[in-house]
N, C-alpha and C positions, 0 to 999 in steps of 0.2 A: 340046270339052266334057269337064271333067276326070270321074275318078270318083266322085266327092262325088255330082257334081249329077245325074249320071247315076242314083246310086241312091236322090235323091231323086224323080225324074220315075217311076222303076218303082215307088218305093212309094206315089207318089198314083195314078198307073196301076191297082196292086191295089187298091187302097181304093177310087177308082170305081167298079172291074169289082164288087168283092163289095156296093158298097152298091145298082149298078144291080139286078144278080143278086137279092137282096135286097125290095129293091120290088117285084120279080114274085111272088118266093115267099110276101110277107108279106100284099099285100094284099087275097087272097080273107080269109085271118083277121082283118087288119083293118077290113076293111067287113062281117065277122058274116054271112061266105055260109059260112065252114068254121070248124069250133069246134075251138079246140087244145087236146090233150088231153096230158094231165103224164105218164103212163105209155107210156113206148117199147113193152114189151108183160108179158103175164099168162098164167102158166099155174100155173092154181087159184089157192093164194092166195100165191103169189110171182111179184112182178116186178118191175119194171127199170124206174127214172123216172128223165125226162128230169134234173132240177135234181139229183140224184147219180152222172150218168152224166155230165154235165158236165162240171161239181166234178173228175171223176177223170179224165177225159182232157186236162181243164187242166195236170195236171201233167207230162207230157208234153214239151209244146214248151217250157213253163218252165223243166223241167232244161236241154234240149235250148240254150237261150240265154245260161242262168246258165252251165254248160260251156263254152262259145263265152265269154264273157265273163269267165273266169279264166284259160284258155288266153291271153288279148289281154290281160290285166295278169300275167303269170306266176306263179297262185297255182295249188296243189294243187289239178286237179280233183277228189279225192276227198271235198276240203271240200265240194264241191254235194251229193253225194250223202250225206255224212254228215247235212249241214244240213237235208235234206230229211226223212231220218228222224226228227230231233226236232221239226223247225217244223211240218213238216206237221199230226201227231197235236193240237200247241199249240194251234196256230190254229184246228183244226177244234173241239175242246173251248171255247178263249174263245170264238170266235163264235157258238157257241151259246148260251153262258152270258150273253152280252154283250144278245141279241137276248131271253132270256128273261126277264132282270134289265130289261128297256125296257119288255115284258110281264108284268111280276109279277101284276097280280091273275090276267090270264088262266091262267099257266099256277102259280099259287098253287091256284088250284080242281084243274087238273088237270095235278101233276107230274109222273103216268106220260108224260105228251107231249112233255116237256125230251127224251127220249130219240127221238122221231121226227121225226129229222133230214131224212127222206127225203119229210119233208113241206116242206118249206124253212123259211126262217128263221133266218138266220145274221148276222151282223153284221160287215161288214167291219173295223170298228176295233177287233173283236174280233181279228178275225184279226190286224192288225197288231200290237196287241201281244202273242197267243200266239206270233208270229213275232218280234217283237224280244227277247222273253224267250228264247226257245230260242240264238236268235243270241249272248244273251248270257252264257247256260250254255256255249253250244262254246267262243265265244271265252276266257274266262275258263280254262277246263279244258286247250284247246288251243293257247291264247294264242296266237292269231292275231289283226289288227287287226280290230277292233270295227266301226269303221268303216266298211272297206271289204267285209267280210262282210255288212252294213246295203245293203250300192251291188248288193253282189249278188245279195241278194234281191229289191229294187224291182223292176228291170227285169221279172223273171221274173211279178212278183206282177203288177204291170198285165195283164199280157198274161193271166194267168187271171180276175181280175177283169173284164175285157172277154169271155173266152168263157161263164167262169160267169154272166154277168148274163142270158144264154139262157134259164137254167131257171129266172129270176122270170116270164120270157116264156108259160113253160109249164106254171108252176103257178098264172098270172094272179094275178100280186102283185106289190108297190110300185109300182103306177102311181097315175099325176098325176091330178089334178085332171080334171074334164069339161070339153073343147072339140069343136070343130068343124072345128080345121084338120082341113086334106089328108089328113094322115099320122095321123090320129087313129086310136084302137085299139077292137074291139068288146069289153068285158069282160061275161061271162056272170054274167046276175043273183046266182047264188050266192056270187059272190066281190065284188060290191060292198058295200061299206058301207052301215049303211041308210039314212045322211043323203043316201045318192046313189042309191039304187035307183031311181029316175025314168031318170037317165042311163043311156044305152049305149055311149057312146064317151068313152074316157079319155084324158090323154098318154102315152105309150110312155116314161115313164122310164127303163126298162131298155136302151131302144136308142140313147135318148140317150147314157148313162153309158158303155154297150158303144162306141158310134161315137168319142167324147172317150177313152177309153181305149186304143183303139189307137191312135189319134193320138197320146197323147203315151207311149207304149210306142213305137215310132217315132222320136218325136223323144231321148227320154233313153238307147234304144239307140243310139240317133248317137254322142251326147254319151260313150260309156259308150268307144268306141274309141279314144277318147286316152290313148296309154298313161302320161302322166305326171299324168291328172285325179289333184288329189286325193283321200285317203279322205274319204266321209261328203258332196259334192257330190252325187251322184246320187240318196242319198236325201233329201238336202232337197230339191232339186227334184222330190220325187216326194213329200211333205209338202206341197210350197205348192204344185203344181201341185192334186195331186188336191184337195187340200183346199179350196180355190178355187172348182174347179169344182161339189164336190158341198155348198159353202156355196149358191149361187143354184140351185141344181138341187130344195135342200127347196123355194124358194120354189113351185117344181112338184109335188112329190109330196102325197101326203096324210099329212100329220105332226102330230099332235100340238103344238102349244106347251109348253114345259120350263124354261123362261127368260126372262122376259119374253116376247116375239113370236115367242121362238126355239125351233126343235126339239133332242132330243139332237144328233141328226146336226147340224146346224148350231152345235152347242157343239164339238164334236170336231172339227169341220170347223175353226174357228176357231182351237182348242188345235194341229191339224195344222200350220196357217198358220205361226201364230205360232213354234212349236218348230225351223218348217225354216227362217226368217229367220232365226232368233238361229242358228242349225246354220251358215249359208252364210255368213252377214256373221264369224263366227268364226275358220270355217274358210278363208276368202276372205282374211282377212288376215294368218294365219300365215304364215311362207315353206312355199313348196315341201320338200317331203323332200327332192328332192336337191339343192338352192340348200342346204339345211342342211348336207347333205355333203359337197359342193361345196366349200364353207365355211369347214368343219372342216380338210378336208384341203389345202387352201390355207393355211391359218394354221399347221395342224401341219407343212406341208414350207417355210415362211417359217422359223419354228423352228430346220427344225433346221439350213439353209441357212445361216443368219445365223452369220457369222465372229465369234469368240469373240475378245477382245482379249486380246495376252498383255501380260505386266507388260515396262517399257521396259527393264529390266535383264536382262530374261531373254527367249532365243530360244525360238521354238516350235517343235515336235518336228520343222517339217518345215525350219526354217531352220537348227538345230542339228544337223540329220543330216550327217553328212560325207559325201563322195563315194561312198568304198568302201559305206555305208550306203544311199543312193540309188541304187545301180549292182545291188547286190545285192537290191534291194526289201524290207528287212527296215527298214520307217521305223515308228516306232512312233506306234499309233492312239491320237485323240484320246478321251478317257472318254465324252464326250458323242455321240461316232456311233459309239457300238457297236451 
């Protein structure tokens, strides 16, 4: 068994263990014997919630991967850390702004609430483009490739994406629609809508999205070890992957219509798609970077290789040199291989 396949079997191995692990822990909350509560804890009136204790220890193992993943394309780790200091602040700002601009009337009556974050409410395509905007300020300033600074973030960003969707768990928000499966969720009347107040069990979208995110967090860090992938492959697959999945996933949540039958998120979801196809089909057809240099410098040592014709009348320097001249090593050089 090579090592490939080997550290495929251990990551579906952990991903079994934490999803069995998982159904024990979730299901007293999911059949509404144990009520989850958003605050980790409170003393007076400061404390510590779940969905921004999340958030921040996502960052974390993101560095922790994105580092591991420049190390293994030989770019400056110092870039992860710089990038972090600008995307991060980005991200956090659009997707809030992203998630309040989807909410306008509501939080038009009340603006002092745009600033309580810590209530949740954030918008992931906000986040990606406070994050491709930043990405695009370093690379520009520190002109490094655009691209492949884009491949660097994906990987990291799933993987917080998949821990942060925890804290919609905890502040009982953006679940689906009322069913009846198995795995269905208890939401406490407060946080139902009131076209659904009758209902008490909802779909778990957040643990869907959570479970599909590290799956392909997983699969695109596979992909991310080749050290000759192209720039800008890993984020399109992480465009048309996610986008994909969280295009049928509105079919599940409770979303508004925005577009015909469609919600925002399934517009963006769409624009995701489409942006990483034309990305991939692009970039897929280019040559290789080093097939280009490869290339070049094949062509430039054909150059300069290639024997120069002298005129019939005349000897070239090295057939015109006399004995004592070739004896001596003093033959004089052609202009063209200096």
């Amino acid at each position: 068994m090579n090592k490939k396949a080997l550290r495929w079997i251990i990551f579906a191995l952990i991903v079994l263990g934490i999803s069995v692990a998982l159904f024990f822990v979730l299901r007293p909350y999911f059949a509404g014997e144990k009520i989850v509560h958003p605050e980790v804890f409170r003393i007076g009136n400061f404390s510590i919630r779940w969905y921004g204790l999340l958030i921040a220890l996502s960052f974390i193992p993101g560095i922790y991967v994105a580092y591991k993943m420049a190390l293994n394309w030989s770019i400056n780790p110092d870039h992860v850390f710089n990038l972090a200091i600008i995307c991060a602040p980005l991200g956090l700002i659009f997707a809030r702004l992203f998630y309040c601009a989807l909410n306008l009337p509501y939080y038009s009556k009340y603006p002092a609430q745009i600033l309580y974050l810590w209530q949740g409410g954030l918008s992931i395509y906000g986040v990606i483009f406070g994050g491709i905007l930043g990405v695009l300020i370093y690379s520009l300033v520190g002109k490094v490739n655009f691209l492949r600074l884009m491949d660097l973030g994906a990987v990291p960003l799933l993987l917080g994406q998949a821990i942060g969707r925890w804290g919609n768990f905890f502040n009982q928000e953006l679940f689906g629609y009322p069913t009846d499966l198995p795995w269905k969720m208890y939401i406490s009347p407060e946080y139902r809508p009131q076209k659904y107040m009758a209902y008490n069990y909802f779909h778990p979208t957040f643990l869907y999205e959570s479970i599909y995110n590290f799956i392909l967090f997983g699969v695109l860090y596979s992909i991310s070890k080749k050290k000759d992938l192209k720039p800008g492959v890993i984020v399109s697959l992480y465009f048309i992957g996610y986008g994909t999945f969280r295009f049928f996933l509105e079919f599940v949540r409770i979303e508004p219509a925005a577009v015909w039958f469609f919600s925002w998120g399934q517009v963006a979801s769409l624009a995701a798609v489409l942006i990483g196809s034309l990305m991939l089909f692009f970039i897929t057809r280019s040559k290789p970077v080093q097939a280009e240099l490869q290339a070049a410098s094949n062509q430039g040592a054909e150059s300069i290789s290639e024997p120069q014709e002298a005129p019939s009348d005349e000897k070239t320097p090295q057939q015109g040199a006399s004995a004592e001249e070739k004896n001596s090593g003093e033959i004089p050089q052609q202009e063209g291989n200096k």
